[in-house]
C-alpha positions in Angstrom: -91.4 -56.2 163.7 -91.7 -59.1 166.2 -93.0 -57.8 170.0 -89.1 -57.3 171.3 -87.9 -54.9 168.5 -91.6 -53.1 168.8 -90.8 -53.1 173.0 -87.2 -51.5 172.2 -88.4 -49.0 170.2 -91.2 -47.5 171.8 -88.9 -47.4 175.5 -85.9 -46.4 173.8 -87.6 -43.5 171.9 -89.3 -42.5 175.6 -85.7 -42.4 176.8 -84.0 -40.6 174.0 -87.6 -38.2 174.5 -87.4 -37.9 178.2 -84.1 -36.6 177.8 -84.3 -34.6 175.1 -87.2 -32.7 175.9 -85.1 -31.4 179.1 -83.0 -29.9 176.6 -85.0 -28.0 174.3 -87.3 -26.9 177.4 -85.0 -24.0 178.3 -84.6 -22.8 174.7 -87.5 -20.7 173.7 -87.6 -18.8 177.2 -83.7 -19.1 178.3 -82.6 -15.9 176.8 -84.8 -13.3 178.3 -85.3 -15.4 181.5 -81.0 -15.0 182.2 -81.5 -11.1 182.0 -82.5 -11.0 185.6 -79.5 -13.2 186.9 -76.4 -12.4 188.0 -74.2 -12.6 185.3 -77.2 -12.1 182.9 -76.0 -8.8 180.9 -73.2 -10.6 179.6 -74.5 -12.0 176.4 -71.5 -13.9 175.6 -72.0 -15.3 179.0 -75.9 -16.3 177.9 -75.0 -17.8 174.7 -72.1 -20.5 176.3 -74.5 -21.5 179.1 -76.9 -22.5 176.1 -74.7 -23.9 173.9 -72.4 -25.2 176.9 -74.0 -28.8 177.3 -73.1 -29.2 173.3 -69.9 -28.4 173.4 -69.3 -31.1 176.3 -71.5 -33.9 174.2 -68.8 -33.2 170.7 -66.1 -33.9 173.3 -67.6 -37.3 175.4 -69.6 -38.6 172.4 -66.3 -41.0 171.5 -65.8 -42.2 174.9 -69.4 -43.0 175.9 -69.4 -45.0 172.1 -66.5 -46.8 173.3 -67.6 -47.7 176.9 -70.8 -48.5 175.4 -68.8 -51.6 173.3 -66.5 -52.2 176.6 -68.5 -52.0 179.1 -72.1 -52.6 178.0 -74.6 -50.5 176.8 -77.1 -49.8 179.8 -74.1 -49.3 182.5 -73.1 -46.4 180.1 -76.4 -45.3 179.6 -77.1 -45.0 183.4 -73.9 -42.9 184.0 -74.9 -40.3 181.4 -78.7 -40.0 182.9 -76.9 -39.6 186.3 -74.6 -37.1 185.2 -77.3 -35.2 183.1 -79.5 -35.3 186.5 -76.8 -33.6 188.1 -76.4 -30.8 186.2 -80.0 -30.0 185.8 -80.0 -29.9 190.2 -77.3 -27.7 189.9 -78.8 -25.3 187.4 -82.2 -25.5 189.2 -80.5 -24.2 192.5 -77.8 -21.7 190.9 -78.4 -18.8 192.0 -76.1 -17.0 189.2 -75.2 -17.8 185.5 -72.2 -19.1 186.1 -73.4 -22.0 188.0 -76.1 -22.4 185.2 -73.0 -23.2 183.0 -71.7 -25.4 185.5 -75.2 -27.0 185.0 -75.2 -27.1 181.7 -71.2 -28.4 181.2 -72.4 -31.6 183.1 -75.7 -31.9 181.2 -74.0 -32.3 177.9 -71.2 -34.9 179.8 -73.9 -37.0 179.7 -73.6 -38.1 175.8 -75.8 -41.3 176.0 -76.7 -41.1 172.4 -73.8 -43.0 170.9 -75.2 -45.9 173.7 -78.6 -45.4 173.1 -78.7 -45.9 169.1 -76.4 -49.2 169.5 -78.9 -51.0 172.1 -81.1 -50.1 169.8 -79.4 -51.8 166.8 -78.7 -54.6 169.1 -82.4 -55.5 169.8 -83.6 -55.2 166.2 -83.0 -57.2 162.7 -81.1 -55.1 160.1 -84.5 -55.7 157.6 -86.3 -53.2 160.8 -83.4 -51.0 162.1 -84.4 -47.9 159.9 -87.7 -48.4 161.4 -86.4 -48.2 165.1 -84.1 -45.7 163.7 -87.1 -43.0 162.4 -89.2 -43.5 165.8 -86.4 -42.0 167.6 -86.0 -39.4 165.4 -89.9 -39.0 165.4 -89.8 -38.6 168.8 -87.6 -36.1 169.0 -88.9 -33.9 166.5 -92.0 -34.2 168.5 -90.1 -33.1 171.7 -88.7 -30.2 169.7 -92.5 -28.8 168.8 -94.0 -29.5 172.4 -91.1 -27.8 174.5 -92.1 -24.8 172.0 -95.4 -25.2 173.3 -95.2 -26.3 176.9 -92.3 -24.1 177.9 -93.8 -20.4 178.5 -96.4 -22.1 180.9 -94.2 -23.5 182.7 -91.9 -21.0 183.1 -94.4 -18.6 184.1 -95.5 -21.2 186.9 -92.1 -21.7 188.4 -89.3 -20.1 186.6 -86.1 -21.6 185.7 -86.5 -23.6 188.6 -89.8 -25.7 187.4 -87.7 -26.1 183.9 -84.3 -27.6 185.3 -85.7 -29.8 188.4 -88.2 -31.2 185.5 -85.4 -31.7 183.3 -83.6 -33.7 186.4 -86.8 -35.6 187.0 -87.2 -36.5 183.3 -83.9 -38.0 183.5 -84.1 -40.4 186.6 -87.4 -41.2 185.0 -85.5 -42.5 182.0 -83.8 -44.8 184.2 -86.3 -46.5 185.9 -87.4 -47.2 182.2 -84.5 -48.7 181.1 -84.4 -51.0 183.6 -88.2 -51.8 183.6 -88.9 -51.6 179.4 -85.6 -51.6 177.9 -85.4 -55.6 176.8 -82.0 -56.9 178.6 -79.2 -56.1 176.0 -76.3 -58.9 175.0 -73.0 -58.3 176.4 -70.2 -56.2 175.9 -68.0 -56.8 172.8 -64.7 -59.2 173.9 -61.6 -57.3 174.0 -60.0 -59.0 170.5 -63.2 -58.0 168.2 -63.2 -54.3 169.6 -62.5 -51.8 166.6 -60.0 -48.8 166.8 -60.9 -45.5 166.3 -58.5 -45.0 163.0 -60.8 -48.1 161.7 -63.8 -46.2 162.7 -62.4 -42.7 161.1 -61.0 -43.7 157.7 -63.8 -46.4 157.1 -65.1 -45.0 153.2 -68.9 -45.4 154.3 -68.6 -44.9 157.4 -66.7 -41.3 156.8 -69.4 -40.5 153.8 -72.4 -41.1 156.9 -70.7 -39.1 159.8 -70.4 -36.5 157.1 -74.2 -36.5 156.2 -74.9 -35.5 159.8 -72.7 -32.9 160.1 -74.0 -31.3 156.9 -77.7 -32.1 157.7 -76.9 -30.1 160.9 -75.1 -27.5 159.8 -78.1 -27.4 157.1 -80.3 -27.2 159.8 -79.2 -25.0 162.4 -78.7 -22.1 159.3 -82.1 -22.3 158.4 -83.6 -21.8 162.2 -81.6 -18.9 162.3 -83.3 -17.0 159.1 -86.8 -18.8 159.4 -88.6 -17.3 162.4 -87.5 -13.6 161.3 -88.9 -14.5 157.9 -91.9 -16.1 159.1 -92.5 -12.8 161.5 -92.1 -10.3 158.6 -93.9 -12.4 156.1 -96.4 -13.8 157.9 -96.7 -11.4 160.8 -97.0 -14.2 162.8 -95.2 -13.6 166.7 -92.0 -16.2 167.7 -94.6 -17.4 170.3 -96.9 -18.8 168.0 -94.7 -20.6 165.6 -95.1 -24.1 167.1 -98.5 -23.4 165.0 -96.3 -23.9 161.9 -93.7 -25.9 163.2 -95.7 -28.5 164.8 -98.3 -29.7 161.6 -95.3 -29.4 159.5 -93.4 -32.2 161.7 -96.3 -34.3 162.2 -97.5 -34.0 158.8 -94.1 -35.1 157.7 -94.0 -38.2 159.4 -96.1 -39.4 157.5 -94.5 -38.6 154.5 -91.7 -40.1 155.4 -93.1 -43.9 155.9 -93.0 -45.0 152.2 -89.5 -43.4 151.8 -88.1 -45.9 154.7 -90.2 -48.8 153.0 -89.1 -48.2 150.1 -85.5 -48.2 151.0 -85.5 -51.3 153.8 -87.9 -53.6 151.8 -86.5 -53.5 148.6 -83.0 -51.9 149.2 -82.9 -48.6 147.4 -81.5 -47.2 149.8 -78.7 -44.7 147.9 -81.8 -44.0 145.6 -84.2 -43.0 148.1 -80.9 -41.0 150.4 -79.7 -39.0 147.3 -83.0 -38.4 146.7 -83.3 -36.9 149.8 -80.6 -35.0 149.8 -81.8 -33.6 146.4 -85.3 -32.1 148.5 -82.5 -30.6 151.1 -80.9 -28.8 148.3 -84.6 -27.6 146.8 -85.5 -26.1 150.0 -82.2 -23.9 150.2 -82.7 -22.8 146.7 -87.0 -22.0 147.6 -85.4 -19.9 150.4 -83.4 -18.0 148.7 -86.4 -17.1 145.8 -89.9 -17.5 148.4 -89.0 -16.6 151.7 -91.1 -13.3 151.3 -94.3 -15.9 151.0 -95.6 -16.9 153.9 -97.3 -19.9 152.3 -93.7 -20.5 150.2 -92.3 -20.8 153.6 -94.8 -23.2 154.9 -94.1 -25.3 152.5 -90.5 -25.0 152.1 -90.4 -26.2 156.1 -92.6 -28.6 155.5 -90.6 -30.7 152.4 -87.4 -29.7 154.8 -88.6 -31.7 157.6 -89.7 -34.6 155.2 -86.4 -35.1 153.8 -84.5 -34.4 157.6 -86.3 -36.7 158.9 -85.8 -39.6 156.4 -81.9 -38.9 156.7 -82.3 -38.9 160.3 -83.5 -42.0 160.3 -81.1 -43.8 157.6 -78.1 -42.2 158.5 -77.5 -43.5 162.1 -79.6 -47.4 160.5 -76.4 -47.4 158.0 -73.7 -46.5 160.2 -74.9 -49.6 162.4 -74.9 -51.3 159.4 -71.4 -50.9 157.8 -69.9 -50.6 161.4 -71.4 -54.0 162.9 -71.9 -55.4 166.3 -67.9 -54.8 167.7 -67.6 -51.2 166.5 -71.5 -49.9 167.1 -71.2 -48.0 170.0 -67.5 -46.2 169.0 -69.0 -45.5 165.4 -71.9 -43.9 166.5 -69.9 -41.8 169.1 -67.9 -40.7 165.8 -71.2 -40.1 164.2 -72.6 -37.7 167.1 -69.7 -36.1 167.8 -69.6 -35.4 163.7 -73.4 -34.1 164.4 -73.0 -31.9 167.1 -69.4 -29.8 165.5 -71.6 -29.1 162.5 -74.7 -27.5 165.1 -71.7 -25.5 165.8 -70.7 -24.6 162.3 -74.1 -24.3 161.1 -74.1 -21.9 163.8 -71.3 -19.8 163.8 -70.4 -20.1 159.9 -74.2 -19.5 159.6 -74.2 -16.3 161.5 -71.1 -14.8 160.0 -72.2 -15.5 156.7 -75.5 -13.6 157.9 -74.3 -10.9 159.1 -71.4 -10.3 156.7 -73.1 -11.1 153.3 -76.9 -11.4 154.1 -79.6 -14.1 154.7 -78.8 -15.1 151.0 -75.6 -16.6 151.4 -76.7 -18.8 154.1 -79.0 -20.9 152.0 -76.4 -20.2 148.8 -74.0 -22.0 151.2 -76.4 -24.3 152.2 -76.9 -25.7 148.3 -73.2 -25.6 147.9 -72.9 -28.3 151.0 -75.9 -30.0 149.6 -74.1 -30.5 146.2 -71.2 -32.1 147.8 -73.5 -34.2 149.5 -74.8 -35.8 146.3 -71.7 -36.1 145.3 -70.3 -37.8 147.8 -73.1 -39.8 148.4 -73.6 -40.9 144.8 -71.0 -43.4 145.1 -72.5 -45.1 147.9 -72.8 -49.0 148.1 -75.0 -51.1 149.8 -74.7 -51.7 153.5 -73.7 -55.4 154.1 -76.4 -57.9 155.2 -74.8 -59.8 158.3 -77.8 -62.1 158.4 -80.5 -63.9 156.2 -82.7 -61.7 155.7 -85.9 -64.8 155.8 -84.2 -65.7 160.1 -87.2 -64.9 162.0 -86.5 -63.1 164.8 -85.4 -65.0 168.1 -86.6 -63.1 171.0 -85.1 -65.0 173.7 -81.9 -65.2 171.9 -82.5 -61.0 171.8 -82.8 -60.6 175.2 -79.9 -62.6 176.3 -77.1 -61.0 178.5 -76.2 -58.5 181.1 
């Protein structure tokens, strides 16, 4: 990668982690710290001001993608921080749950993602895009592991308060950054190349991808929910201490993961190494089923889960740049998160029903059932088309053209 796309990366993960990591902060100590609130004994109440700011990003993710291509990436991208700064002021001063949720509403109307992942597409060759791709998932699997570590303290120093203003702060940091690291991005697409969102929907590949998130999510969000009890009755080790797990097992994976995405952008395997991937997801849900009563069995089950999430994290979003090009980028990927966030919900709700009405089993049975479809689906693949020689050096001035 030439010094531009390595300069887009590096700020563009920071952003996507600034933001991110305001987020998960509230998760680990959110459900006890509400209890002593006004409105805190409801625990319906609870559970929508956590899960509020998702349901707002399934609904905006669409129209930030499509701003994003009308209007310009980093105009778009402001407006979300702005509005997720907001929220987290007003949740930091609520003084009852029900402003929390107010909070929290206006948090998730900040869906920058779709905007995000396109600059990023724009300031990097296709040949280095799964690259750019995987550091921003890196980073926020890294978020993910420090929030589980950072997050008592701090909420033991200053309450929700410390958690939501540093949330807010976060955010207007991730401004200043865009404007200061963030490469200048090209222009908004002209009206006449603009895509539709029936294009967008019905597009073969594009429909195959945006259903790989939703069922690496779902896939995801079912396992967390069986995982720390299983870890606490195999391994006797207390919720507050998984990050001891969690953590190595990310980090560890990371590594793992960097022949996979050479494998696939250098010498174009990419349906190979994706099935294959797909193939681990469906190994883990079966080890679950058979070795969660080991706590070593569990450590490693985790650990090949987060290798093959996080090599799908990173070629899903490179491809759906790919098939969708320069004109649709911003509206595909709002397709795409949108897509990712209704399956947190379905691996959520789907998951607990299925938990609590046929046992822990027929999560992960359910899980290797989506998995299988998967394969299929995803057997029949093609290759993304290269819009470029793949031998044009990069031009970096040419890159950094534009508003």
């Amino acid at each position: 990668m030439n010094s531009v796309e390595i300069r887009s990366g590096v700020s563009l993960s920071t952003i996507f982690a600034l933001r991110i990591l305001g987020l998960f902060l509230i998760l680990p100590v959110f459900a006890v710290a509400a209890r002593d609130l006004p409105g805190g004994d409801n625990v319906a109440l609870v559970g929508f001001a956590l899960g509020a700011y998702g349901i707002t990003q399934a609904i905006f993710h669409i129209p930030f993608g499509f701003a994003a291509d009308r209007f310009g990436r980093k105009p778009v991208i402001v407006f979300g921080l702005l509005l997720f700064a907001l929220g987290s002021f007003i949740a930091a001063y609520a003084d009852n749950l029900y402003w929390i949720c107010v909070g929290r509403v206006l948090q998730g109307a900040g869906a920058i993602s779709p905007a995000v992942t396109a600059l990023a597409a724009d300031l990097t060759r296709e040949e280095h895009r799964t690259k750019i791709m995987a550091m921003i998932g890196s980073s926020i699997g890294l978020v993910f592991a420090l929030s589980l570590v950072i997050a008592p303290p701090l909420f033991d120093a200053g309450g929700l308060w410390a958690l939501f203003m540093l949330t807010g702060v976060l955010s207007l940091a991730a401004i200043a950054l865009l404007f200061f690291a963030v490469p200048k991005a090209p222009p908004p697409v002209d009206a006449g190349r603009r895509a539709r969102l029936s294009e967008v929907v019905f597009h073969p590949q594009l429909a195959r991808l945006h259903f790989g998130i939703f069922a690496l999510h779902v896939l995801q969000v079912g396992m967390f929910m069986l995982i720390p009890g299983a870890l606490v009755a195999a391994g006797d080790l207390p919720l507050a201490e998984h990050w001891k797990l969690y953590l190595p097992a990310v980090v560890a994976s990371f590594i793992v993961m960097i022949p996979a995405i050479i494998i696939a952008e250098k010498h174009l395997k990419f349906r190979a190494v994706f099935v294959a991937s797909v193939a681990l997801l469906l190994l883990t849900e079966l080890g679950f089923i058979y070795g969660r009563g080991s706590f070593v069995a569990i450590a490693a089950l985790v650990f090949v889960f987060f290798v093959a999430f996080n090599v799908l994290e990173a070629l899903l979003p490179s491809l759906v740049t790919r098939f969708a090009g320069p004109e649709a980028r911003g509206l595909a990927l709002g397709v795409y998160n949108t897509a990712q966030a209704v399956g947190l919900f379905v691996g959520g709700a789907l998951g607990g029903w299925l938990a609590r009405n046929a046992g822990a089993d027929a999560v992960f049975w359910f899980g290797a059932g989506v998995c299988l479809v998967w394969i299929l689906i995803s057997a029949s693949m093609i290759a993304p088309p290269l819009r470029k020689a793949r031998s044009t050096p990069p031009a970096p001035d040419a890159q950094t053209q534009g508003a």
